[in-house]
Phi, psi and omega in degrees: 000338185305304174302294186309317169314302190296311180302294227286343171284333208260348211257321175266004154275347177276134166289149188269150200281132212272170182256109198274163204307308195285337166288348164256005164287296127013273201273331146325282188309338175288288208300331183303297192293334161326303178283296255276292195323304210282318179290328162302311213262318166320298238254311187277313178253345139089049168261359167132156170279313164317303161338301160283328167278002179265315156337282132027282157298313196286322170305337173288271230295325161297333178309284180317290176333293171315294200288333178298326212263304194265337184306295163349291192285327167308331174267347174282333156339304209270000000 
């Protein structure tokens, strides 16, 4: 029992890993061309408003995939 004590303290004592400047910079920047993309496809090539937010989303959602996909091989690194 000692042990499962000792993880779970030592487990409630870890500070949680902070989110560094450049990964929310990043992702601002992700999110402005993301709008950008949706606004260009609206306002400008005039395809429809559904139309844009669906580009839009699916170009987000390869994004995610993508940042998901090296977070994986990065942590399988270490």
């Amino acid at each position: 029992m000692t042990v499962d004590r000792d993880v779970i303290a030592e487990h409630e004592q870890a500070s949680p890993d902070e989110v560094s400047r450049a990964t929310v910079i990043a992702y601002a920047v992700a999110a402005t061309l993301l709008l950008g993309w949706f606004l260009f496809g609206w306002l400008v090539l005039q395809q429809g408003f559904v139309d844009s937010v669906g580009e839009s989303a699916g170009a987000g959602f390869a994004l995610l995939l993508i940042i998901s996909v090296v977070g994986t091989v990065r942590r399988s690194r270490r």
